[in-house]
DOTILO-598214 format. One record per residue (C-alpha): residue number from 1; residue in one letter; x, y, z. Coordinates in steps of 0.2 Angstrom, whole numbers. Each point is the difference from the previous one (the first is absolute). Layout:
REM residues N
@seq=NUM | type=A | east=X | north=Y | up=Z
...
This chain:
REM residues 420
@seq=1 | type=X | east=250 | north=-247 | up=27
@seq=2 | type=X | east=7 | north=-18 | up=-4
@seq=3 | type=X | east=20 | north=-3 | up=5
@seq=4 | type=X | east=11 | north=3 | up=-18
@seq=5 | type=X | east=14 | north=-16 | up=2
@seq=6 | type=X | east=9 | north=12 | up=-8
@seq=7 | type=X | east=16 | north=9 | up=7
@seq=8 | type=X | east=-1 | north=20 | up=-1
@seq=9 | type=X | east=18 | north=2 | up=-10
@seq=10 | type=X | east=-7 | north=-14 | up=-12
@seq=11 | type=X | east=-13 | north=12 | up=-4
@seq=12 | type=X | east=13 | north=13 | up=-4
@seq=13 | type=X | east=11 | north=-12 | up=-9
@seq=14 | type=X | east=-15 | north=-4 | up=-11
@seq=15 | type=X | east=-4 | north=17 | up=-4
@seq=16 | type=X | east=16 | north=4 | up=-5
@seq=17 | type=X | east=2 | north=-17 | up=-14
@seq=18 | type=X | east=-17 | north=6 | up=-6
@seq=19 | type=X | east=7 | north=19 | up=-5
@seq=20 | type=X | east=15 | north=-7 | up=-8
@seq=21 | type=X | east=-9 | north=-11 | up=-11
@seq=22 | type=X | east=6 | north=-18 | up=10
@seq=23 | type=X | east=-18 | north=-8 | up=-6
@seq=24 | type=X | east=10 | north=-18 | up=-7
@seq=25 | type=X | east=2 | north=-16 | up=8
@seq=26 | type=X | east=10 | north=-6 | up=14
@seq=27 | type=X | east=6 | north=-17 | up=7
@seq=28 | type=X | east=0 | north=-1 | up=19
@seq=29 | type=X | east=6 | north=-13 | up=12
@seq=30 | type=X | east=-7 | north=-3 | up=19
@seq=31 | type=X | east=11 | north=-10 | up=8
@seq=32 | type=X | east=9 | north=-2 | up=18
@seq=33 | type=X | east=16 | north=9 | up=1
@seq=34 | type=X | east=6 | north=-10 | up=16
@seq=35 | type=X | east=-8 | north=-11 | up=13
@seq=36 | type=X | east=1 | north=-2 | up=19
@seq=37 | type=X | east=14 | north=-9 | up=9
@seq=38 | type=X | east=-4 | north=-17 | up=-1
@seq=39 | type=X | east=-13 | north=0 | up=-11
@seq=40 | type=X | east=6 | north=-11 | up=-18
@seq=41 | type=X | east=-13 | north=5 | up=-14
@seq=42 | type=X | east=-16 | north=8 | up=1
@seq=43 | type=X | east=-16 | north=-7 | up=-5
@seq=44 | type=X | east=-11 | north=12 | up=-11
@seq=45 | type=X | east=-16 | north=4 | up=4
@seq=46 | type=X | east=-11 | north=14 | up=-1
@seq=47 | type=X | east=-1 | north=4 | up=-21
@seq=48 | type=X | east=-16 | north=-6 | up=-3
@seq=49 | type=X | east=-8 | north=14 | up=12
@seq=50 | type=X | east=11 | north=12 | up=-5
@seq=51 | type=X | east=-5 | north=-1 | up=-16
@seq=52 | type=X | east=-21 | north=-2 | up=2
@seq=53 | type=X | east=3 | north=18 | up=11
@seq=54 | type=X | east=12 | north=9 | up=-14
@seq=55 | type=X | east=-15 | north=-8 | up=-13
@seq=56 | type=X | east=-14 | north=11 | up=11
@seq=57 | type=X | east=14 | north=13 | up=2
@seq=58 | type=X | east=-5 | north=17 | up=-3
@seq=59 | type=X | east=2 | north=20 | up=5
@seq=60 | type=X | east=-18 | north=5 | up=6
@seq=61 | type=X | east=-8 | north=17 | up=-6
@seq=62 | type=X | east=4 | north=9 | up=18
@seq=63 | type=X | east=19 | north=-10 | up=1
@seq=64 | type=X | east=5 | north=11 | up=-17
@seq=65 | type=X | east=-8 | north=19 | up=4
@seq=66 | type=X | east=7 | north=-1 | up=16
@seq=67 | type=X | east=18 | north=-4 | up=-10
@seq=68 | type=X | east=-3 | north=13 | up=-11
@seq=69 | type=X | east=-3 | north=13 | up=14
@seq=70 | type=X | east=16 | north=-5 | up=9
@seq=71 | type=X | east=13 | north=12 | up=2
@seq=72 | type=X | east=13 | north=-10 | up=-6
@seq=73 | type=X | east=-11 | north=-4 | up=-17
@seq=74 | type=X | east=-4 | north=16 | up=-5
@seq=75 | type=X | east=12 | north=-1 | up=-14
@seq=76 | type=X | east=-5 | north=-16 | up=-7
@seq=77 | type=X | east=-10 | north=0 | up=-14
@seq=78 | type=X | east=-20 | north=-4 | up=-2
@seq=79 | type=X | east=4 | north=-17 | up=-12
@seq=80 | type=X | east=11 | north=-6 | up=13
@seq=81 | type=X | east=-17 | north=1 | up=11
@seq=82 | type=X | east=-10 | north=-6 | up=-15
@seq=83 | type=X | east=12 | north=-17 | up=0
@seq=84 | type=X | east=-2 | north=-3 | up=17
@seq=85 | type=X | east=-19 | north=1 | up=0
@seq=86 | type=X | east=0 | north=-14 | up=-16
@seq=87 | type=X | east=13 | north=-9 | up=8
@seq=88 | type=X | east=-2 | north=-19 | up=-3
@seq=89 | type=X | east=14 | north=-16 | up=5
@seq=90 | type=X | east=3 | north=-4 | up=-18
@seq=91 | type=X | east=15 | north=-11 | up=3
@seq=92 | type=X | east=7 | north=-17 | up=-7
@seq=93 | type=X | east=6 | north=-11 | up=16
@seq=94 | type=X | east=11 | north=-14 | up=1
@seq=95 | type=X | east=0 | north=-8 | up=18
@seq=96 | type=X | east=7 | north=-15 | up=9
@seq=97 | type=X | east=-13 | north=-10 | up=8
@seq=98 | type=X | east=-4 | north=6 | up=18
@seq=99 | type=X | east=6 | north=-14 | up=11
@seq=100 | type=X | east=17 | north=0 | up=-11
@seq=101 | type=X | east=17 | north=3 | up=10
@seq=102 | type=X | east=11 | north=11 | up=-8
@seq=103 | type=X | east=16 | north=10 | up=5
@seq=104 | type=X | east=5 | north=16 | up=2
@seq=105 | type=X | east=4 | north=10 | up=-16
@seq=106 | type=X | east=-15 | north=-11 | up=-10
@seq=107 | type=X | east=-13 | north=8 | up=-6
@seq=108 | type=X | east=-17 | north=-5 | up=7
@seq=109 | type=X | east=-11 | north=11 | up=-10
@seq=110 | type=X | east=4 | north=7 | up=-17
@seq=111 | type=X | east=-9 | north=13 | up=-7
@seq=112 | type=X | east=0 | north=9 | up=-18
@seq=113 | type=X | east=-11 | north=15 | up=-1
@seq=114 | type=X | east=1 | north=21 | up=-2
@seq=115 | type=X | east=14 | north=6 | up=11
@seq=116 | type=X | east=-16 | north=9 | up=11
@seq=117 | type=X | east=-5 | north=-13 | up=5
@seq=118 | type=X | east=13 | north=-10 | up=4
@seq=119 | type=X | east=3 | north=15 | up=12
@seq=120 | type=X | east=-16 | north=2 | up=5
@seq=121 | type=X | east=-3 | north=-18 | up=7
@seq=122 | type=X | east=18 | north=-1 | up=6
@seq=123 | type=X | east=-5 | north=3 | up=20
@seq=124 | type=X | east=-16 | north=-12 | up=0
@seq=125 | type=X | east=12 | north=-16 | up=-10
@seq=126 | type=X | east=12 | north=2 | up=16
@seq=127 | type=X | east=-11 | north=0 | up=13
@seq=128 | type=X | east=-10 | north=-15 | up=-8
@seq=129 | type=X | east=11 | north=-11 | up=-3
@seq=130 | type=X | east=13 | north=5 | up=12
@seq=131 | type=X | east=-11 | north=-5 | up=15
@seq=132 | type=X | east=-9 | north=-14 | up=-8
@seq=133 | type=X | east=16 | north=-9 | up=-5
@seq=134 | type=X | east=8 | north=3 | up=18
@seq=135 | type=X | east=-15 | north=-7 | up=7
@seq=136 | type=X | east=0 | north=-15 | up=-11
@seq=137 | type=X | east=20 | north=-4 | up=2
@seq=138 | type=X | east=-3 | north=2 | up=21
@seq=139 | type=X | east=-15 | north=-13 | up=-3
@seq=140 | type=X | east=10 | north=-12 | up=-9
@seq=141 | type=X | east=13 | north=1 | up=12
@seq=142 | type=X | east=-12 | north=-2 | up=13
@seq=143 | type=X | east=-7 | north=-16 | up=-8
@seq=144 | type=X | east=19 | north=-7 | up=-3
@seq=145 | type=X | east=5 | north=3 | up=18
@seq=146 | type=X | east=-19 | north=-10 | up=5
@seq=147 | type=X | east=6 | north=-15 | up=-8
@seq=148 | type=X | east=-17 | north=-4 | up=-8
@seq=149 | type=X | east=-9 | north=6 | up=18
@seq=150 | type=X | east=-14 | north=12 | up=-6
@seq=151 | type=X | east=3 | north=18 | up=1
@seq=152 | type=X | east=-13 | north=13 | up=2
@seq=153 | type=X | east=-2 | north=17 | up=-5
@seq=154 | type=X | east=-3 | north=12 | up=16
@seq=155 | type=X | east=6 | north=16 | up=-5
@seq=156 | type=X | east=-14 | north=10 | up=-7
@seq=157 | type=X | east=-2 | north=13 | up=16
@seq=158 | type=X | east=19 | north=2 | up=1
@seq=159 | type=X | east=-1 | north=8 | up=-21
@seq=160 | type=X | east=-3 | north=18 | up=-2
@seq=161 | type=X | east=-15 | north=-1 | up=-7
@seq=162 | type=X | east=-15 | north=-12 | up=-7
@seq=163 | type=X | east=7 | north=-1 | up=-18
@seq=164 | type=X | east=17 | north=-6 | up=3
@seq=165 | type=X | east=-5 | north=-11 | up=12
@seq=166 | type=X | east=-10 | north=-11 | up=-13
@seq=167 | type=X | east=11 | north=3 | up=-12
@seq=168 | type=X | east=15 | north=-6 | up=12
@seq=169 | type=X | east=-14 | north=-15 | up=4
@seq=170 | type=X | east=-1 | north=-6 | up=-17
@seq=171 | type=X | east=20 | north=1 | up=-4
@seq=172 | type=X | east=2 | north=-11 | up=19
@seq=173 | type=X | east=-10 | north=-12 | up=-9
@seq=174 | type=X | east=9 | north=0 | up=-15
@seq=175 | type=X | east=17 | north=-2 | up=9
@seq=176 | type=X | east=-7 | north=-15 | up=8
@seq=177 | type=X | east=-13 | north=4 | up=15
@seq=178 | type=X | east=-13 | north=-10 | up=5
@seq=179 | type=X | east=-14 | north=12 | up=5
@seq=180 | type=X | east=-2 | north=18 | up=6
@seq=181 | type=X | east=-10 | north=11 | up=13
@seq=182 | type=X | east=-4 | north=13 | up=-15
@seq=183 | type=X | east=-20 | north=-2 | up=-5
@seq=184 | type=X | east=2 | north=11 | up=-15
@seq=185 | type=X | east=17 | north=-13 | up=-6
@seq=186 | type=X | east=-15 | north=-13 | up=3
@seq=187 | type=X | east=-12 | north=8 | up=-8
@seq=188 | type=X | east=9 | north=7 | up=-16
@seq=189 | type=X | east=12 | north=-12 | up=-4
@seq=190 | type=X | east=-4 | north=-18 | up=9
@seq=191 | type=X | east=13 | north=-1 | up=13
@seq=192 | type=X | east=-5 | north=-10 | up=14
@seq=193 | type=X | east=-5 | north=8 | up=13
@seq=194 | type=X | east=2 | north=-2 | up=19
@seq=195 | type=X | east=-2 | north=7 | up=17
@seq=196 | type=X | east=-1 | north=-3 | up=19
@seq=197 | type=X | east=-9 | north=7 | up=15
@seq=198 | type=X | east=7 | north=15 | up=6
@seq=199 | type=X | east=4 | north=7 | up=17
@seq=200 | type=X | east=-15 | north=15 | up=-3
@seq=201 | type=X | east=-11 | north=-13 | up=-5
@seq=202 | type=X | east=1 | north=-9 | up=15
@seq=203 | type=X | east=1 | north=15 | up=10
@seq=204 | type=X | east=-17 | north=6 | up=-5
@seq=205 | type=X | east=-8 | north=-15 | up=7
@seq=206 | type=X | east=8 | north=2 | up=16
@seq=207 | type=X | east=1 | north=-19 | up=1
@seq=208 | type=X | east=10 | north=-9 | up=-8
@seq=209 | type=X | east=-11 | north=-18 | up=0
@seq=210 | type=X | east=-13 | north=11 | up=-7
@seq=211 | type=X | east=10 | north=9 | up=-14
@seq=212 | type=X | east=6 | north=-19 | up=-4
@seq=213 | type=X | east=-21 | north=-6 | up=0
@seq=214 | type=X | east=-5 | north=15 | up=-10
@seq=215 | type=X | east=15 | north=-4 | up=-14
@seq=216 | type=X | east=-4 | north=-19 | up=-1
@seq=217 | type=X | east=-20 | north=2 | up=0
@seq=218 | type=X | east=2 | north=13 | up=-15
@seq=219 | type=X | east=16 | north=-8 | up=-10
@seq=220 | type=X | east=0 | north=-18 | up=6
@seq=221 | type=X | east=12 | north=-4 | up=-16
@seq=222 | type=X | east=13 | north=12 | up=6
@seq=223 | type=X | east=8 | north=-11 | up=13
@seq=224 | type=X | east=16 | north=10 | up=3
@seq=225 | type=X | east=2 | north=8 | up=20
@seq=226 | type=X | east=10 | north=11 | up=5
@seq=227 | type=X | east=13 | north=-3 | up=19
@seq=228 | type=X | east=3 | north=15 | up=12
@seq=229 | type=X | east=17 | north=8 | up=-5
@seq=230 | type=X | east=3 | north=5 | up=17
@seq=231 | type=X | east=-3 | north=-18 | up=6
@seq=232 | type=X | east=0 | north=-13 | up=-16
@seq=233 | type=X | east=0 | north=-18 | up=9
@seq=234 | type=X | east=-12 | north=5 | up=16
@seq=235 | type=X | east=-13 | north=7 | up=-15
@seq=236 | type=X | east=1 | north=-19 | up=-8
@seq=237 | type=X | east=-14 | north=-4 | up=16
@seq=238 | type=X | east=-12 | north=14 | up=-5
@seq=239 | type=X | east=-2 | north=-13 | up=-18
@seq=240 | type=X | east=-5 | north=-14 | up=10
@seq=241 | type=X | east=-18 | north=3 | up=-3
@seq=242 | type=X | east=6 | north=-1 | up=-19
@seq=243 | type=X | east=8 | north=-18 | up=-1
@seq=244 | type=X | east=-1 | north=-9 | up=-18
@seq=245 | type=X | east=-6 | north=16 | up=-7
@seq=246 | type=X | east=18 | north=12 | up=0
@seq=247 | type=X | east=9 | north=-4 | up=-15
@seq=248 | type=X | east=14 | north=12 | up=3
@seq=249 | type=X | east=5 | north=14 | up=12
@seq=250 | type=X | east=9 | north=18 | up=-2
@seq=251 | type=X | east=14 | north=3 | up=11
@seq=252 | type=X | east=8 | north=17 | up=-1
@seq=253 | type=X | east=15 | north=1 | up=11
@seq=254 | type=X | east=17 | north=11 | up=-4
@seq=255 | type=X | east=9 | north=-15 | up=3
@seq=256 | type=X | east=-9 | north=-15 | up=-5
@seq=257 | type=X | east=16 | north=-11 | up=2
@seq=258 | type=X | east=-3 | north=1 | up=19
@seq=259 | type=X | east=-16 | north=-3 | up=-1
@seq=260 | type=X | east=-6 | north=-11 | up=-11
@seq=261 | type=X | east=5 | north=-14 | up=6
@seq=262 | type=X | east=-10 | north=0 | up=15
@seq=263 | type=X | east=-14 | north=6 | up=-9
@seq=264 | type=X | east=1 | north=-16 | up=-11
@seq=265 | type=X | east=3 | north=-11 | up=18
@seq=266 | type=X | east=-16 | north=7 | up=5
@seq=267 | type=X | east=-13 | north=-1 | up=-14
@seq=268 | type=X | east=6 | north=-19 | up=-1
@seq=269 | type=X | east=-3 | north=-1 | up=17
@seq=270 | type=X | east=-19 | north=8 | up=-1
@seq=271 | type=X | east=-4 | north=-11 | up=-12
@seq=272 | type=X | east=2 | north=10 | up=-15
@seq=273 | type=X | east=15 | north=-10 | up=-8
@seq=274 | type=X | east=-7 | north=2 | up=-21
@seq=275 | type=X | east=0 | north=20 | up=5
@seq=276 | type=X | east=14 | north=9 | up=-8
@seq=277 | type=X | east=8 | north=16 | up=4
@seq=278 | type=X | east=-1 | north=16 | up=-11
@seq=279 | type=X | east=15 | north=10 | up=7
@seq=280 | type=X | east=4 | north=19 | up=-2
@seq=281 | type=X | east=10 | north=15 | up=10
@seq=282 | type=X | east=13 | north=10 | up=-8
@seq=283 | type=X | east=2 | north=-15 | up=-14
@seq=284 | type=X | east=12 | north=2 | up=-15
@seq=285 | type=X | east=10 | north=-14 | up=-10
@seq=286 | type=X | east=14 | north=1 | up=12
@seq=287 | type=X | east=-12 | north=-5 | up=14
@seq=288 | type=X | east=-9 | north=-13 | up=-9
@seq=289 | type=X | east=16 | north=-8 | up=-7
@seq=290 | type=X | east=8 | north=-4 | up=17
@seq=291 | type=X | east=-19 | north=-5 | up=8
@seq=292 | type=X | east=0 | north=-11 | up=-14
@seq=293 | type=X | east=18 | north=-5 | up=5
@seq=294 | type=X | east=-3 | north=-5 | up=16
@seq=295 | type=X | east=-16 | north=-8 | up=-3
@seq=296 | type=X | east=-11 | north=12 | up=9
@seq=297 | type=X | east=-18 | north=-9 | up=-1
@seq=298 | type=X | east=-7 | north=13 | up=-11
@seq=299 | type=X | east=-12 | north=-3 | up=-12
@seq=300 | type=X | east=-2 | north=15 | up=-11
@seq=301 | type=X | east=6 | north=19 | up=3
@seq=302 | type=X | east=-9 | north=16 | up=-1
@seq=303 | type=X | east=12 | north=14 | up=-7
@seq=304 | type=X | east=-4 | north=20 | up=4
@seq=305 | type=X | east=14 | north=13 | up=1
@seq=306 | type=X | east=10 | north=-11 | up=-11
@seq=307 | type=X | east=-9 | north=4 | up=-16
@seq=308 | type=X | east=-2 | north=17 | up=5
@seq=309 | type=X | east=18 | north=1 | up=1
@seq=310 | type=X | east=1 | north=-8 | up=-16
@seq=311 | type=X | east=-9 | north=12 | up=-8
@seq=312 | type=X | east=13 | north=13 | up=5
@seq=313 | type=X | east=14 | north=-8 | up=-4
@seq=314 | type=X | east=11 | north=9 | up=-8
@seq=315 | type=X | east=-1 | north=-10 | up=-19
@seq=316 | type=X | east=7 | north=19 | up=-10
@seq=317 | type=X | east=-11 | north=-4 | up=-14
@seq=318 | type=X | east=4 | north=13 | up=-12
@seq=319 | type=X | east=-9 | north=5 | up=-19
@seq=320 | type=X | east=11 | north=7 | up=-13
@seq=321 | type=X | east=2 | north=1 | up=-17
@seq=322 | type=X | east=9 | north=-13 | up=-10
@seq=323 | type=X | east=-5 | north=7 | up=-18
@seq=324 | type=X | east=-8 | north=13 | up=-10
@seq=325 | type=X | east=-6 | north=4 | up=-17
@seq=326 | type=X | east=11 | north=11 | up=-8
@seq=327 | type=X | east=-3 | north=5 | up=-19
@seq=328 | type=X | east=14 | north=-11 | up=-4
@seq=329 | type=X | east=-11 | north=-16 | up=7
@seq=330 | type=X | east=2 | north=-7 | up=18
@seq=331 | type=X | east=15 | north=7 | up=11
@seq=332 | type=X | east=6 | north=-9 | up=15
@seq=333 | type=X | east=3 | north=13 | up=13
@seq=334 | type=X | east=17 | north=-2 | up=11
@seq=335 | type=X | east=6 | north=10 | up=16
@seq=336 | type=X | east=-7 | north=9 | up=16
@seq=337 | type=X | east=-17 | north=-2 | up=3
@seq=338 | type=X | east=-1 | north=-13 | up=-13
@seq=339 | type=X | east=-6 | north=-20 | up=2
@seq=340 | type=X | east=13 | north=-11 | up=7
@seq=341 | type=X | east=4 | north=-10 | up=-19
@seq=342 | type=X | east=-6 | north=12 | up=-14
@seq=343 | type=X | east=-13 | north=-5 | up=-12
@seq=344 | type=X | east=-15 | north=-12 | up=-2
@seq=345 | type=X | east=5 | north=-14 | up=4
@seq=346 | type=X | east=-7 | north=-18 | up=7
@seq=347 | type=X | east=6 | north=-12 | up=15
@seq=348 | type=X | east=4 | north=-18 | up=-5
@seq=349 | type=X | east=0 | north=-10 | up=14
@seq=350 | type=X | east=13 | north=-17 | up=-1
@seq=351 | type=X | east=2 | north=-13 | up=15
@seq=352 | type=X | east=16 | north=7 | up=3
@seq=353 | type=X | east=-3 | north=21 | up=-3
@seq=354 | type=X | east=-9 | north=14 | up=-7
@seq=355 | type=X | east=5 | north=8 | up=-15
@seq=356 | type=X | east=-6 | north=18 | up=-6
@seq=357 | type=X | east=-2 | north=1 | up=-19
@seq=358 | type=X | east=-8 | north=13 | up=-12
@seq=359 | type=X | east=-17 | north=-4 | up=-4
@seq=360 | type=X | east=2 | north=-3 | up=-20
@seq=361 | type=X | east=14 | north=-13 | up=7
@seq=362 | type=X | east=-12 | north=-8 | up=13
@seq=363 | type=X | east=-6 | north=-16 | up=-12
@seq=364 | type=X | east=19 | north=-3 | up=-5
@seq=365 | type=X | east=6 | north=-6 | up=21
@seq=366 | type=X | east=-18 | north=-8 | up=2
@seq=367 | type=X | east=3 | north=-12 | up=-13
@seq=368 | type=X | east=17 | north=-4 | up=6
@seq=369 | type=X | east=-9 | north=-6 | up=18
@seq=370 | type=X | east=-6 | north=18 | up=11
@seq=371 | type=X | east=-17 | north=6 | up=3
@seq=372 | type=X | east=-4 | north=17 | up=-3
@seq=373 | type=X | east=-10 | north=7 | up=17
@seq=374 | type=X | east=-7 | north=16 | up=-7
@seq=375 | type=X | east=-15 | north=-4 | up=-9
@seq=376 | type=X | east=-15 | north=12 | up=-5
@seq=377 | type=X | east=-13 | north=1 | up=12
@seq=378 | type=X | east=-14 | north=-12 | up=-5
@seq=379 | type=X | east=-18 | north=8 | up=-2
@seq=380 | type=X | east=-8 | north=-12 | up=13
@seq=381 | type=X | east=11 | north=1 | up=17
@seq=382 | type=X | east=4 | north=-17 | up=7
@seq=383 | type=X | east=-6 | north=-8 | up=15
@seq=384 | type=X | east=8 | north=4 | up=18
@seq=385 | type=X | east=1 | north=-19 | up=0
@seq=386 | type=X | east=9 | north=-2 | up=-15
@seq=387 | type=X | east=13 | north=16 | up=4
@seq=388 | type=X | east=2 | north=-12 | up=16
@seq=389 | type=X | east=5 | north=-15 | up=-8
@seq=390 | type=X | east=11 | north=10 | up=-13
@seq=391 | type=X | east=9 | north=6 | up=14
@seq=392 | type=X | east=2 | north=-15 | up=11
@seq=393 | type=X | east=8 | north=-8 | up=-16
@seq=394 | type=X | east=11 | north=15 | up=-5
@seq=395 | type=X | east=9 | north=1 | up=17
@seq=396 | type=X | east=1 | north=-19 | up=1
@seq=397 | type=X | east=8 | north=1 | up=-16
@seq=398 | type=X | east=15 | north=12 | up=8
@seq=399 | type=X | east=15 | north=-7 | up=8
@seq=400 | type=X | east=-2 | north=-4 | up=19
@seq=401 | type=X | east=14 | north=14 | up=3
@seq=402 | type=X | east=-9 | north=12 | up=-8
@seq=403 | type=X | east=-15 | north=-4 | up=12
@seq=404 | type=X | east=8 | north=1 | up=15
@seq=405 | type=X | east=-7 | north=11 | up=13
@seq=406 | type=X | east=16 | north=7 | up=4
@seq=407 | type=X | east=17 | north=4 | up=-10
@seq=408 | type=X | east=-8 | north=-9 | up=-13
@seq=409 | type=X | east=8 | north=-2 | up=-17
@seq=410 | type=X | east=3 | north=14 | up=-15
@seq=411 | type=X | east=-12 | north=-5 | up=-15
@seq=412 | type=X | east=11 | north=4 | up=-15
@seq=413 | type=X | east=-8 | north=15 | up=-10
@seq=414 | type=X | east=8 | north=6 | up=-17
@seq=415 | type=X | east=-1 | north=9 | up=-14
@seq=416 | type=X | east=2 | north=-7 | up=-18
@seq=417 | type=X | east=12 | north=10 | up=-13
@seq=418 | type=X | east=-16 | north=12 | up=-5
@seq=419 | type=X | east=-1 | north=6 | up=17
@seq=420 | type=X | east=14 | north=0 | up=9
C-alpha cells in the first residue's frame, strides 16, 4: 500500500469537520515561524513539487477500506469515506517565487480551498517546503561564503531517501550551486551534473594505474582525478603518466587548510600548474569562508553533510488558518492555533522593509513604490535557470547586513492597519 502524506490525527480532525457540516472555504498560510541562529531570511524553494504531487494526490481504494475498518473510525460515517475516495486538490494558490527570501511570519504559500483539505495536505506542504527551502538557504550561504568559487552539490547519500535528495538537489541549485552528484536532479530537472572516482572503484581494480587507464580510455572527456586522502601530495606522482591531460583534482581532507597548500606546491611542481583543486571534507559556509579568507588555493568545493544538515534544520514552518468563510462572507481568524497576522493578505516588498497588507489593499502600497511577492502560480513552471537568476538578484537586492553569514541584520516585517 502506497505511504498517505497524511498525519493520523488529521484524518480524524477531517472526519469530524465533515459531520459538522464545515464543507466552506478557508485561507491558509505556510510560512516559517522562526529561523536558525544565524541564518537572516530564508529562501523559498520547494512549491512547485509540492504542488505537481498534491495535483496527482489521492486516497487509493485499499488506503480508504482499511480506514474504514479501523477501530478508531468505526464511528465515522460512510460519506466521510465516500469524500475521501473522490478527493481532488481543488485549491486557488498564491505563491512567492521559489528562489525568493522571505522572513519569518510571511507567508510562503497561501491557499484557499474547503477547510478538508487544507487539513488534509497540511503534513505533505511542511515537509516540502520546509526541507527544500532549508536546503536552498544552506546553498545560498554556501555560495556567499565561496566568494564566486564553484560549489557542488555532494549530499545525496547523506538524505534519508531518494526523493528528497533530488528534491534537496534542485533547491542547492536554485540557492546558487554549481552542479550535483544526484543523476535523477540531472535527469529531471537539468542540474549539472558531477562526479569523481571513488575509493571502491579503484578498489576493484586492485591497481590504481589501472583503474586510472580503464576511466580515461572509457571517458576521455572527464579529466577530473581523484588524490589519496590518507596521503594527498605523495598521490600527485601516481598522475605523472597523466600530464596536460588533468584538468582538476579532488582533494578530500578534514582539514584542507593544512593541506592544501602543499598539495598546490606539489601539482606545480609535477607539471600540472593549469590543474585546479576540487576540495571537500566536512565543508560548511563557516569553513569555506575563512579558506577563502586565508587564500587557501582552492578552486571549487564539494559540499555533503552540510546540505544534509540543511535539510534538518530546524526552519518551524507552520500551516494555519488565516481566514474562513463564514455565512457572514470572509472572517479573519485570531488566536491560538491561528496564522501569525490574521486574514489574506499580501507581502509588499520596499528597499527598506516588508509590509503585510490585506489582499483587496495589495494594489493601493504597490503603486505607492512595493512589490507584492505572492503571486498566482503560473500554468507553465519556470525554468531552474530563471528561479536561479531570480534569486541571485533578490538577495543582491537586500542590504549587506541582512546577508551576513553571522549576527546578521533584522529585515523589518510589519503589518499594515488591516492586519495588525
Amino acid at each position: 500500500m502506497p505511504a498517505l502524506p497524511v498525519e493520523f490525527y488529521q484524518l480524524l480532525l477531517a472526519a469530524t469537520w465533515h459531520a459538522d457540516g464545515l464543507w466552506g472555504d478557508a485561507t491558509f498560510d505556510l510560512y516559517a515561524g522562526g529561523l536558525p541562529d544565524d541564518w537572516g531570511f530564508l529562501v523559498a524553494a520547494g512549491t512547485q513539487p509540492l504542488l505537481d504531487r498534491l495535483g496527482a494526490l489521492r486516497f487509493s481504494e485499499a488506503q480508504v477500506a482499511a480506514l474504514a475498518k479501523h477501530p478508531t473510525f468505526q464511528g465515522a460515517k460512510p460519506a466521510f469515506f465516500d469524500y475521501l475516495s473522490r478527493f481532488r486538490f481543488e485549491a486557488e494558490v498564491h505563491a512567492v517565487p521559489e528562489g525568493t527570501p522571505v522572513f519569518p511570519g510571511e507567508p510562503i504559500l497561501r491557499v484557499t480551498a474547503p477547510l478538508m483539505t487544507c487539513g488534509l495536505i497540511e503534513t505533505l506542504a511542511i515537509q516540502m517546503v520546509s526541507a527544500s527551502s532549508a536546503v536552498a538557504t544552506q546553498a545560498e550561504r554556501l555560495v556567499n561564503a565561496a566568494g564566486g568559487a564553484p560549489v557542488y552539490d555532494f549530499g545525496s547519500r547523506r538524505m534519508p531517501h531518494p526523493e528528497a535528495a533530488v528534491l534537496a538537489a534542485r533547491a542547492a541549485y536554485i540557492g546558487g550551486i554549481d552542479g550535483t552528484t544526484n543523476a535523477a536532479a540531472v535527469l529531471e530537472y537539468g542540474v549539472p551534473g558531477i562526479g569523481t572516482m571513488s575509493e571502491t572503484f579503484l578498489a576493484a581494480y586492485g591497481d590504481k594505474q589501472l583503474a586510472f587507464d580503464a576511466f580515461r580510455l572509457h571517458f576521455p572527456s572527464v579529466s577530473q582525478l581523484a588524490l589519496s586522502a590518507e596521503d594527498p601530495v605523495r598521490s600527485v606522482a601516481e598522475l605523472r603518466r597523466f600530464r596536460g591531460e588533468v584538468t582538476s583534482v579532488r582533494l578530500d581532507h578534514p582539514d584542507l587548510a593544512s593541506v592544501v597548500n602543499d598539495v598546490r606546491a606539489e601539482l606545480d611542481r609535477s607539471g600540472y600548474r593549469s590543474a585546479r583543486i576540487l576540495g571537500s571534507g566536512h565543508l560548511d559556509e563557516h569553513r569555506i569562508a575563512a579558506l577563502v579568507a586565508s587564500r587557501a588555493p582552492v578552486d571549487a568545493f564539494a559540499v555533503g553533510r552540510a546540505f544534509a544538515r540543511g535539510a534538518a534544520e530546524s526552519v518551524r514552518m507552520a500551516f494555519r488558518i488565516a481566514e474562513r468563510q463564514a455565512p457572514q462572507g470572509a472572517v479573519p481568524v485570531r488566536g491560538e492555533g491561528a496564522a501569525r497576522w490574521p486574514g489574506k493578505k499580501q507581502i509588499i516588498r520596499t528597499p527598506t522593509g516588508d509590509q503585510l497588507v490585506r489582499d483587496v489593499e495589495a494594489w493601493a502600497v504597490e503603486r505607492a513604490g512595493g512589490v507584492g511577492l505572492l503571486r498566482a502560480v503560473p500554468a507553465h513552471a519556470p525554468t531552474l535557470s530563471a528561479l536561479r537568476d531570480h534569486r541571485a538578484a533578490a538577495v543582491a537586492a537586500l542590504p549587506a547586513g541582512v546577508r551576513r553569514l553571522t549576527k546578521p541584520d533584522v529585515w523589518p516585517v510589519v503589518p499594515g492597519p488591516g492586519v495588525g
